[in-house]
N, C-alpha and C positions, 0 to 999 in steps of 0.2 A: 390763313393759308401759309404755310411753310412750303417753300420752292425747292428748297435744299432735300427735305425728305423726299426727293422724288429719288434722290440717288443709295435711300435707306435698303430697298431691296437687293439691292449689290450686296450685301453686308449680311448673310443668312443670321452668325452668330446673334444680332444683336434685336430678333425675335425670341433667345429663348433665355437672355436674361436682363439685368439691368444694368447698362453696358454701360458705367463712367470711369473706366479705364483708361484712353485713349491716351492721356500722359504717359502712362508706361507700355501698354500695349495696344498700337491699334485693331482694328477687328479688320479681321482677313476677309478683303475680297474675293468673291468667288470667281472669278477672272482668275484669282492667282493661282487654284488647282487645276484651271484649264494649262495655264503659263507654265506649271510643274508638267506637266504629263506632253506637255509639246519640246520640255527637256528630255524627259526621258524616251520621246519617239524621234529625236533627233541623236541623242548619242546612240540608238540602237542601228537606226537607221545607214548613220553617216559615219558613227566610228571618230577615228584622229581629222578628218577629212572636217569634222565640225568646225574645229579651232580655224581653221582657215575661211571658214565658211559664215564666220562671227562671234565665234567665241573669245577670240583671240582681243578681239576688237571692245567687248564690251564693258570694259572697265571706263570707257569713257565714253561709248554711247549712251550707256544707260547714265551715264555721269551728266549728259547732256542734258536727260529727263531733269535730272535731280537741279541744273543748273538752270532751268526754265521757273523752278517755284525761288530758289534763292536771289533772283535776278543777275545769275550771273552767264555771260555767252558759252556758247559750243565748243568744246575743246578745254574747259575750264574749271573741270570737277572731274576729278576723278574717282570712281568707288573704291572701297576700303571694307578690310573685314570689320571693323569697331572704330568706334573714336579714341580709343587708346590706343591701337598700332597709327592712326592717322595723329597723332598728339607728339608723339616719339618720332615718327618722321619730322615733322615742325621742330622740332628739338631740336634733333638733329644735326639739321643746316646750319649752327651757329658755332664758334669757338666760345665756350663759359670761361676762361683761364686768364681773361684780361680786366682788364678796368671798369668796360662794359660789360658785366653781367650778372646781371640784375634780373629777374623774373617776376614781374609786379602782379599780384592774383588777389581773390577774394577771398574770402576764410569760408564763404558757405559756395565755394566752386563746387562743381561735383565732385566724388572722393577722388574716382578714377583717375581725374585727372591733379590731384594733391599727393596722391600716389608717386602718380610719376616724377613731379617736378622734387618731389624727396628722394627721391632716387637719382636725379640731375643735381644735384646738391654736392654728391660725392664726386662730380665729374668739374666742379667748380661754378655752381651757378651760386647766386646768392637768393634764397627765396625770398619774399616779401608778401605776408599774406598780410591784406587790409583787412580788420575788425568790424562787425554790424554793430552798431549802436541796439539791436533790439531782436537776431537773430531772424530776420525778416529780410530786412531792405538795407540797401549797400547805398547812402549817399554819393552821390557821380563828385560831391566836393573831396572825398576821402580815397576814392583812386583817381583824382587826377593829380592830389597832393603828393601823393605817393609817389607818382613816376615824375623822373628827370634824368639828366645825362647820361649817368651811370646805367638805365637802363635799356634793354636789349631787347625784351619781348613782355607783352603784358597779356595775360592769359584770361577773360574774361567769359562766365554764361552769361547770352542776352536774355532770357529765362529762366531764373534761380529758382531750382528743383525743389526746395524746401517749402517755398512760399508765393511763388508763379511773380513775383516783384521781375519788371522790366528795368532792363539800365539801360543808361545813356550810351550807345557803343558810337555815335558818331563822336561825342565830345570824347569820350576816350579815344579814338583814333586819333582826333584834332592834336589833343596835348601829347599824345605817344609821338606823332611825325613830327610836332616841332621840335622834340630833343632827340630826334634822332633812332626813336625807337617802331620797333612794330609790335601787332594785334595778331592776335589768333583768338576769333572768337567760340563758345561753343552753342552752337545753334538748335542743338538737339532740342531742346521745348519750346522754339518756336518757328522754325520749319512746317510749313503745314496748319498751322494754328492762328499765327502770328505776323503779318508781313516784312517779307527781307529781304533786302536790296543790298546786297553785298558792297555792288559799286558805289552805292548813292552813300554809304554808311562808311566809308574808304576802311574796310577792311583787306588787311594785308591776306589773312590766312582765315578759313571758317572748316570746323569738325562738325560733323552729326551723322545721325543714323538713322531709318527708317523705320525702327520698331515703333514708336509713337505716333505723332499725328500723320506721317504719311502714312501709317498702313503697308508696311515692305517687309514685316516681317525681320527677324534677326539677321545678322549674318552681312549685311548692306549698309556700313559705312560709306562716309564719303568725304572728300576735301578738296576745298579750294583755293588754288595760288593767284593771286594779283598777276594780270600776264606776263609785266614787265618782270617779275622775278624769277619765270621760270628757270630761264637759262644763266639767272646770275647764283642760285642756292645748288650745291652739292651736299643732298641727305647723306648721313654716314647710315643710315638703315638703308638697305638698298637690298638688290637682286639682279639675276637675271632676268626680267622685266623689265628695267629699267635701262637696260645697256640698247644702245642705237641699231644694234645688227645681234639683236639675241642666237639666232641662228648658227650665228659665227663661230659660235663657242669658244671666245678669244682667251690670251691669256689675261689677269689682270695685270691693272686697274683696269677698272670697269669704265669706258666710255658710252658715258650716259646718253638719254637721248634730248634734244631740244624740245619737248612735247613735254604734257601732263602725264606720259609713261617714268619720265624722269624717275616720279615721286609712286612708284610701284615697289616691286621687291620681287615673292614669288607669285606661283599659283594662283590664281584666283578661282575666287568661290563662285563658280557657274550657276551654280542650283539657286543661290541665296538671290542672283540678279535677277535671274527668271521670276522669281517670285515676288519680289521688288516692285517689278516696273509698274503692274496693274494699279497699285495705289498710288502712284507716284501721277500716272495718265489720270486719274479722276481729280485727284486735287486738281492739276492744269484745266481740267473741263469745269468744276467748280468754279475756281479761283481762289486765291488765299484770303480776298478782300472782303467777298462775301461770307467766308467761314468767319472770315475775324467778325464780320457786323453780328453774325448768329452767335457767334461764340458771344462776345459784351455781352448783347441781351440775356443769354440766359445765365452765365456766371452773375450778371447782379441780382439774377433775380434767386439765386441759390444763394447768396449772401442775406438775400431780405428773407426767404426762406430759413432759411437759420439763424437769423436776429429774433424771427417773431417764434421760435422754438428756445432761445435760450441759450442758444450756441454760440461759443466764440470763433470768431475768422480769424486765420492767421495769414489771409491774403492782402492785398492792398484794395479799399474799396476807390481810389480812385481810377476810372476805366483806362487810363492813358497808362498805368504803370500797370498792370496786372495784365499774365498770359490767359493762358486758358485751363487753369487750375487755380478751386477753390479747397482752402485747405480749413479743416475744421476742426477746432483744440477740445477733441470730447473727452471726458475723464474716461481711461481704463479701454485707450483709446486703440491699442492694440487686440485686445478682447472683444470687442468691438467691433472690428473689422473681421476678425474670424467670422463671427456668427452674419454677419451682411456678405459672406462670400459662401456659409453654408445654405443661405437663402438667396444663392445666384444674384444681390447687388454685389456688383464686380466693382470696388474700389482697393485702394491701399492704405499702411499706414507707413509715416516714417517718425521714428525717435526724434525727438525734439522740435517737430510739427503738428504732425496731428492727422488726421484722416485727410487724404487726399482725392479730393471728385472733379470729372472731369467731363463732361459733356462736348460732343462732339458734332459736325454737319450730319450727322445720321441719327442725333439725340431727337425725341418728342417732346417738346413742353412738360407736358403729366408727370414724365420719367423722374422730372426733377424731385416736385415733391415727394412722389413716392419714394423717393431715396432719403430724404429729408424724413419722411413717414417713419420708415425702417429705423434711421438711428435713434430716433424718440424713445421707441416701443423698446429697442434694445437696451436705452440706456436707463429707464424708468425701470425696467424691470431687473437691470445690473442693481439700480437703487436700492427696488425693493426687498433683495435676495442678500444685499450687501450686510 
């Protein structure tokens, strides 16, 4: 008996194919088209009279959900359209032009975010990308050597996208506070999958998004500031959202406000929140703890599924370092994945990994091999045709 599939019929999508996804896309609860349609009979409804009535509010209510799965309090997350407008805020708050600045990152970070900090380069940051010894896993010896004095912020995934490998983010806070520097984690793959304690973990700053394991659909960024820094960082991305009496419609400078509004700017995406929270409520009725137990179980068992098939992992098989993605080095590995999504297995691939699966609290046992099944058949008959 699987206790967690009780929560599978929430989930319509993932009777009509074979859903190991969840790393990039989680599967829309159906709560959230009720959540959509209670948007749109409220702007119909109630007009500008909304925004006051909670719209206005919700960038940090629903911020609140989101800070209940990352362990962090009420008031302390704020939503964001992406984790790259929330990365650039984090940026932001520093002067680059001094002695201090340093920006210490991994070389297999997400792109999104090596984007940016190349683009803060030109404004005077100095990069530092740490090297894999093996394109997988980032020894926590080789970014803690990395940072010291001279640095300013250290940009870190607590789940590396390529190869589901966990890092050490408490010891990298450790040696980031002793020189003086701070953390901005990205927690995007393992929010919801993964257990996170922002506090217990002394992260200064955390990015992520809802499209994966919470289930929130796009569009539902979010970040978290350490409290005591709210009122000491002035973002130069900013808005009128941020300013203490928006209303006012003052001249500038803009005085900010003492709140997680601070770290706002414009508009916010109403629709994308609405649709958000339903997944965000089920992980909390779940728990992360029990997804992580279900998760290990069957990520090893999709590893030993694919050893006794002949397939290479390019995940870590140790349970304590590995998210909730198992990545698979199949030859012709993009080709591959076409033909497992034209047979509704819903996986992906990415360049220099390999086929990425992803089994989630609403996966069936069976689901596994069968997926395992599919790449056999696919890749035996790539052989035979080769």
């Amino acid at each position: 008996m699987d206790p967690l599939l009780a929560w599978r019929p929430l989930f319509p999508s993932v009777d009509q194919t074979l859903y190991m996804i969840s790393h990039s896309l989680g599967a829309m609860p159906a709560r959230s088209r009720d959540r959509l349609v209670e948007y749109a009979d409220h702007w119909t409804s109630r007009s500008i009279r909304a925004w006051e009535e909670g719209w206005w509010s919700m960038p940090v209510s629903v911020g609140d959900l989101v800070a209940r799965i990352i362990g962090a309090g009420p008031g302390e997350v704020v939503m964001q359209p992406n984790v790259s407008i929330a990365t650039w805020i984090v940026l932001s708050c520093f002067d680059w032009t001094g002695r201090r600045n340093k920006l210490v990152t991994e070389e297999l970070n997400f792109p999104t975010n090596l984007y940016i900090f190349g683009e803060w380069e030109r404004l005077g940051a100095r990069v530092m990308r740490v090297s894999s010894p093996d394109d997988m896993t980032m020894p926590v010896e080789s970014m803690l050597a990395a940072i010291d004095e001279e640095t300013q912020l250290v940009s870190v995934s607590h789940v590396l996208f390529r190869s589901s490998y966990i890092q050490d983010l408490a010891a990298i806070a450790s040696k980031a506070h002793a020189v003086g520097a701070m953390v901005v984690a990205d927690i995007y793959q393992s929010a919801g999958s993964v257990p996170v304690d922002v506090r217990e973990l002394g992260l200064d700053f955390a990015t992520g998004g809802s499209v994966k394991w919470l289930c929130g659909g796009p569009g539902a960024g979010y970040l978290y500031v350490r409290p005591d820094l709210v009122t000491k960082l002035r973002p130069r991305l900013t808005g009128w959202m941020a300013h203490r009496a928006p209303f006012a419609f003052q001249e500038p400078p803009i005085d900010m406000a003492d709140t997680m509004f601070r770290f706002l700017h414009g508009t916010p995406a109403i629709p994308a929140l609405y649709a958000a929270m339903s997944g965000y409520e089920i992980i909390v009725e779940i728990g992360v703890e029990r997804i992580r137990e279900k998760s290990l179980r069957q990520t090893a068992r999709l590893i030993e599924l694919a050893e006794e098939a002949g397939i290479a992992v390019r995940s870590p098989r140790n349970p304590a370092e590995r998210g909730g993605v198992v990545v698979l080095d199949v030859p012709h590995g993009s080709e591959v994945t076409q033909e497992l999504l034209r047979r509704d297995v819903l996986v992906d691939h990415r360049p220099g990994a390999g086929i990425r699966v992803a089994p989630h609290f609403y996966t069936r046992d069976e689901e596994l091999a069968e997926t395992v099944r599919h790449i056999v058949e696919i890749r035996e008959r790539h052989l035979a045709t080769a």
